[in-house]
VMD Tcl script that draws the C-alpha trace (Angstrom):
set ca {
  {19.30 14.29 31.60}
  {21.65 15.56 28.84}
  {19.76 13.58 26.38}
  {16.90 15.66 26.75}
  {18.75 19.16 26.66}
  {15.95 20.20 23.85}
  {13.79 20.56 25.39}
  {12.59 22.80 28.31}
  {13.46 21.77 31.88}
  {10.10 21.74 33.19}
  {9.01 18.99 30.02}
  {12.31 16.96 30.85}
  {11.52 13.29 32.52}
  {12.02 12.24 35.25}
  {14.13 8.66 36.00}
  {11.37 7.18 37.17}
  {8.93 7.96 34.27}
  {12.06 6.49 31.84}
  {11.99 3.09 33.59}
  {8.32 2.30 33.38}
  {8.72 2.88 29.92}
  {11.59 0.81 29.79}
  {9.32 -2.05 31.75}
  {6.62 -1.10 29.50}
  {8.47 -2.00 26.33}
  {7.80 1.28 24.53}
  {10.60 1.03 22.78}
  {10.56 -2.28 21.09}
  {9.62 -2.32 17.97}
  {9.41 -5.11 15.23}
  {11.49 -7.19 12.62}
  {9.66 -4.82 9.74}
  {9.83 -0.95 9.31}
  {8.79 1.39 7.37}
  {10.86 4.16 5.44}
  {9.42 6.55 6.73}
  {9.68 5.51 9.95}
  {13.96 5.39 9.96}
  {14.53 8.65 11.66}
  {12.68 7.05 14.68}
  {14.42 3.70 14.86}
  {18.02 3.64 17.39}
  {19.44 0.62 16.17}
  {18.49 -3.00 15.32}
  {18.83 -5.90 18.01}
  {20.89 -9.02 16.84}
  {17.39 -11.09 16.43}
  {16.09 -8.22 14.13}
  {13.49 -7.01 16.20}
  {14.08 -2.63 15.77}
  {14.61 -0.26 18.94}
  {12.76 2.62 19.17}
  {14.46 6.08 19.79}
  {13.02 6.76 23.46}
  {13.98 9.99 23.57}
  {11.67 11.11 20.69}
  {9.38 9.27 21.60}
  {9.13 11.84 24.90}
  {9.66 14.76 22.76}
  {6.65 13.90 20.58}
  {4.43 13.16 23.55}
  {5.22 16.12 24.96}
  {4.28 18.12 21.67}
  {1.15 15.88 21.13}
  {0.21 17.22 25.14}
  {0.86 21.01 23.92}
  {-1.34 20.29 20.66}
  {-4.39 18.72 22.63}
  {-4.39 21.51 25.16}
  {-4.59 24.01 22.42}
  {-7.87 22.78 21.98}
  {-10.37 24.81 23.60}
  {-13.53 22.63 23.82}
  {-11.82 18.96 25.66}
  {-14.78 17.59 23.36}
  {-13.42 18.39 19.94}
  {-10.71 15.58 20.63}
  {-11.48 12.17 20.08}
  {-9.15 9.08 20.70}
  {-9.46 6.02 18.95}
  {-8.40 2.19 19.09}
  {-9.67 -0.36 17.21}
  {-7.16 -2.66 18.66}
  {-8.76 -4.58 22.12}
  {-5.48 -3.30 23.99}
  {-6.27 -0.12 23.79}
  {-9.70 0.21 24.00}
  {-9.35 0.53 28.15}
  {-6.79 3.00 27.28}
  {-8.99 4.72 25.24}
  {-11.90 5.00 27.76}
  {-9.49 6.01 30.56}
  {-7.67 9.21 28.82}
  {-10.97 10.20 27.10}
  {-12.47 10.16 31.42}
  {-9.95 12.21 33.06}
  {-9.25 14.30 29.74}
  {-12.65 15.17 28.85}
  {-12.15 13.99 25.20}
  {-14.57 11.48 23.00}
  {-13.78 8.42 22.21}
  {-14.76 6.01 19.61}
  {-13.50 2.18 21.28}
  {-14.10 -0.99 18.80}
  {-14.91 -0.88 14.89}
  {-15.30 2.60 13.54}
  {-18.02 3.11 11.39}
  {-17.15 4.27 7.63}
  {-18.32 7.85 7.12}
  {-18.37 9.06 11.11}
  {-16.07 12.15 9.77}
  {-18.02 12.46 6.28}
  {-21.62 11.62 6.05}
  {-23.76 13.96 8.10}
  {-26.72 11.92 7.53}
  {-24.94 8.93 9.63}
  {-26.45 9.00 13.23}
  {-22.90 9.20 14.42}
  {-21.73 12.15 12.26}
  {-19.12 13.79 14.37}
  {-17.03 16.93 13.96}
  {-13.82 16.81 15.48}
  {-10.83 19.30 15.61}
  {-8.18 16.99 16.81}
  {-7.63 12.72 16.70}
  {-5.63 10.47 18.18}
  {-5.03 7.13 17.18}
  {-3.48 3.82 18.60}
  {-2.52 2.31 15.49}
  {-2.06 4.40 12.24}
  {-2.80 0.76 10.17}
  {-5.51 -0.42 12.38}
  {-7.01 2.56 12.39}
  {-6.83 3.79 8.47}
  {-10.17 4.56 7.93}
  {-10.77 7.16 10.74}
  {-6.96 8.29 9.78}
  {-8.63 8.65 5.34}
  {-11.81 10.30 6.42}
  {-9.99 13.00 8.44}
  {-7.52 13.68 5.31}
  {-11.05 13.91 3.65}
  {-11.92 17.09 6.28}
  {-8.81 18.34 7.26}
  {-8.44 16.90 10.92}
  {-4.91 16.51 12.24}
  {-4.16 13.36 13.25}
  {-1.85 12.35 16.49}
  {-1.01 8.76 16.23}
  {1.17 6.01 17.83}
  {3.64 4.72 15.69}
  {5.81 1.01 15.57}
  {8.81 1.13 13.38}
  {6.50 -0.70 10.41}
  {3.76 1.42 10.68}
  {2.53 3.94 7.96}
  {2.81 7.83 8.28}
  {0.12 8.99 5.42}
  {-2.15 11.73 6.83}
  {-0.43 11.54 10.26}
  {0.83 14.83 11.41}
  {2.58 13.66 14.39}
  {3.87 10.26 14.87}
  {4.60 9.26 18.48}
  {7.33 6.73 17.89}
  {6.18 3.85 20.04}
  {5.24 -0.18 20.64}
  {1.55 0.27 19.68}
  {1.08 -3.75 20.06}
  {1.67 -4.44 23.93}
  {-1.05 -3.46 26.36}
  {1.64 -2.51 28.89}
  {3.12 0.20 26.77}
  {-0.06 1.63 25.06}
  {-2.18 2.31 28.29}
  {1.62 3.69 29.94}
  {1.19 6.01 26.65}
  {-2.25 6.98 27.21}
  {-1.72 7.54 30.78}
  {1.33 9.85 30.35}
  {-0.42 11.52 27.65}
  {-3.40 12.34 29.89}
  {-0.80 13.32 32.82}
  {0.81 15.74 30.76}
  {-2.35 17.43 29.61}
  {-3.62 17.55 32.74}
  {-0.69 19.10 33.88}
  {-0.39 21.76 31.15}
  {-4.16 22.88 32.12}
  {-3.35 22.96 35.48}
  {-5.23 20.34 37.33}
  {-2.05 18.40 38.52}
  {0.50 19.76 40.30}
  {4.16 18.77 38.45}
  {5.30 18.42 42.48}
  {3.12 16.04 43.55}
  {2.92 12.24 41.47}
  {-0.77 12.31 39.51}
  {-2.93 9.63 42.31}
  {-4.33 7.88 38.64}
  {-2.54 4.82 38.85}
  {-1.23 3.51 35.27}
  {-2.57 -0.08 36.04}
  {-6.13 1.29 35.10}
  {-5.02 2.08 31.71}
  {-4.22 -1.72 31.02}
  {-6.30 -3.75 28.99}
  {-7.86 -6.55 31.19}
  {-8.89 -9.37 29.81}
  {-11.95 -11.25 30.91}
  {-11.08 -14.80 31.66}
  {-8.23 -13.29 33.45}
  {-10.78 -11.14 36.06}
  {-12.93 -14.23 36.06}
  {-10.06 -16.38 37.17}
  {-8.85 -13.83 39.96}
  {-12.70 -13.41 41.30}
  {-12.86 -17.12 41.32}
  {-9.40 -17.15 43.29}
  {-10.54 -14.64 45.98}
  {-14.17 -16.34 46.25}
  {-11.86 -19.46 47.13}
  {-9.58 -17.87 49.58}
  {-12.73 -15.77 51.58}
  {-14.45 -19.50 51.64}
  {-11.32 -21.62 52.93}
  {-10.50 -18.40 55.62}
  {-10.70 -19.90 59.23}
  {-14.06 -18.09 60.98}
  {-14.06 -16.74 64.11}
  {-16.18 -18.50 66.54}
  {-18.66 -16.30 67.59}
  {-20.79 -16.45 71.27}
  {-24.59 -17.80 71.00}
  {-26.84 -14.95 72.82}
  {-28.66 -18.37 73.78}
  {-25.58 -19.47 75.78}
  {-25.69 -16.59 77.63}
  {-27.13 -16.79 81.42}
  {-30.48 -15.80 81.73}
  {-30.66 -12.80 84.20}
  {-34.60 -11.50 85.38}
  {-34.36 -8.75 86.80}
  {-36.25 -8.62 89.96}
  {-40.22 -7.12 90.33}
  {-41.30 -4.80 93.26}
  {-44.97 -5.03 93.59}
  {-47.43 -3.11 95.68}
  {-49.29 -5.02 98.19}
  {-52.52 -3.28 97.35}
  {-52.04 -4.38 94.17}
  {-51.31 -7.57 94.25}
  {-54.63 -9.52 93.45}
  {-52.77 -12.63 95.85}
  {-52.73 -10.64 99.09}
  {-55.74 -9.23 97.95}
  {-57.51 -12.51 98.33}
  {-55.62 -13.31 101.96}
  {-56.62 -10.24 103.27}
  {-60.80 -10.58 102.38}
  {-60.73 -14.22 103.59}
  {-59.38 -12.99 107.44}
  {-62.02 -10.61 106.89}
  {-64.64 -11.78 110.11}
  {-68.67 -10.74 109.53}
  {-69.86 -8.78 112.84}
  {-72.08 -10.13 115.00}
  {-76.05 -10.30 114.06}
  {-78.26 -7.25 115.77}
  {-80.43 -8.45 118.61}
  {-83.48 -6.81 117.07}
  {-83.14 -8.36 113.79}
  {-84.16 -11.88 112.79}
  {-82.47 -14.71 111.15}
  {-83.07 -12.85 108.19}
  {-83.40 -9.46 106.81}
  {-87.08 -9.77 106.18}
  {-87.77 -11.53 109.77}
  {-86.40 -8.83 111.40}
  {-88.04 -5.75 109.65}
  {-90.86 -7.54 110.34}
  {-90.99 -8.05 113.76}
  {-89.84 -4.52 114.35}
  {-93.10 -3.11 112.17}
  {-95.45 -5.14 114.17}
  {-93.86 -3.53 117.97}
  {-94.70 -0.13 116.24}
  {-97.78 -0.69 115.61}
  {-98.28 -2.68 118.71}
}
mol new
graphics top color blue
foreach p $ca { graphics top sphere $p radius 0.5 }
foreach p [lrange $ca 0 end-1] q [lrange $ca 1 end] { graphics top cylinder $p $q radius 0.2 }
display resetview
């Protein structure tokens, strides 16, 4: 794009990354600005609402990607949003980064009393919001930390050493900052290949509110319950096949029985009794005889 003829063709945009930001509203502003802040502004709308310049608002990402891969230890960075819309943001770049983050209130002193529990030294922030944010963005004037911040057209540039011209207010556009932000300093350090698209998708830098997940869990519990099931075969229905026995005739106890009642006794000797006893008897007594 000829707009972007500053810069070096390998940082130049693609058309593709300039319509999500379009979508994203990264370049609306608001009604107020802020002196300091004219150099960014494009023009004003008819209802008064400021447009952002987009194309330094690339050039200073860009810069802010160079600045944060300068830094040797990913650790010495720390992001920071105090505003709920970027808190996911927050958590997200500092993941695939390898950066600190501090997501929620920030604690007076973090950057200037070492007795604090969370006393931390950083080399590098970055902040959402420049206003929301003013007390991490004093207390690194305090110790000499450069700060990276996004800026709307009415917010303040004290103790900001590079203001990313941006809407800082919509959770579209400040997780679609974060996530080209982390893109581009993965792809400075190598990790991500400029030909191939990054596989992070940008929806997991949106903030996600609560009662919204609720609702859609609720919605998908509903849909899996009112889904037509499948009948399904009862084992119990099933014929009942037994498989057929072989069994030994000397070992089956039935033919055992048949075959010892056909048994027939032989016939009595001639020299013995009626009995056992009788006939030892008598044959003792023709011995003797």
């Amino acid at each position: 794009m000829s707009a972007f003829s500053s810069l070096l063709p390998v940082l130049q945009p693609r058309e593709e990354d300039i319509q999500m930001m379009l979508s994203a509203g990264v370049h609306t502003g608001n009604r107020n600005s802020d002196s300091a802040m004219e150099e960014y502004i494009w023009r004003r709308r008819n209802d008064g609402v400021h447009i952002l310049n987009i194309e330094k608002t690339w050039e200073k990402l860009m810069l802010a990607a160079r600045v944060i891969v300068a830094i040797e230890n990913p650790e010495d960075v720390i992001a920071i949003s105090a505003r709920p819309y970027g808190m996911r943001s927050v958590l997200k770049f500092s993941q695939y980064t390898g950066a600190q983050n501090i997501a929620g209130r920030f604690t007076p002193g973090t950057f200037t009393n070492q007795i604090t529990k969370q006393f931390r030294e950083p080399r590098l922030l970055i902040v959402t919001d420049p206003r929301t944010d003013s007390q991490a963005v004093r207390e690194s004037s305090y110790v000499n930390v450069p700060v990276i911040a996004f800026c709307d057209s009415d917010s303040p540039l004290q103790y900001v050493d590079i203001a990313i011209p941006a809407n800082n207010k919509g959770k579209y556009s400040i997780g679609l900052l974060y996530w080209l932000l982390a893109r581009e300093v993965l792809r400075l350090r190598g990790s991500v290949s400029r030909a191939i698209d990054w596989e992070v998708p940008v929806d997991l830098f949106f903030h996600r509110d609560p009662e919204e997940l609720k609702k859609t869990e609720e919605e998908q519990q509903a849909q899996v319950e009112e889904a037509p099931v499948a009948p399904t075969t009862s084992v119990f229905d099933e014929p009942l096949v037994v498989p057929e026995v072989v069994v030994d005739p000397a070992l089956d106890p039935a033919a055992t029985t048949e075959t010892a009642g056909a048994f027939e006794a032989p016939a009595a000797d001639a020299g013995f009794g009626a009995s056992w006893e009788g006939g030892e008897a008598a044959g003792t007594a023709a011995e003797w005889s």
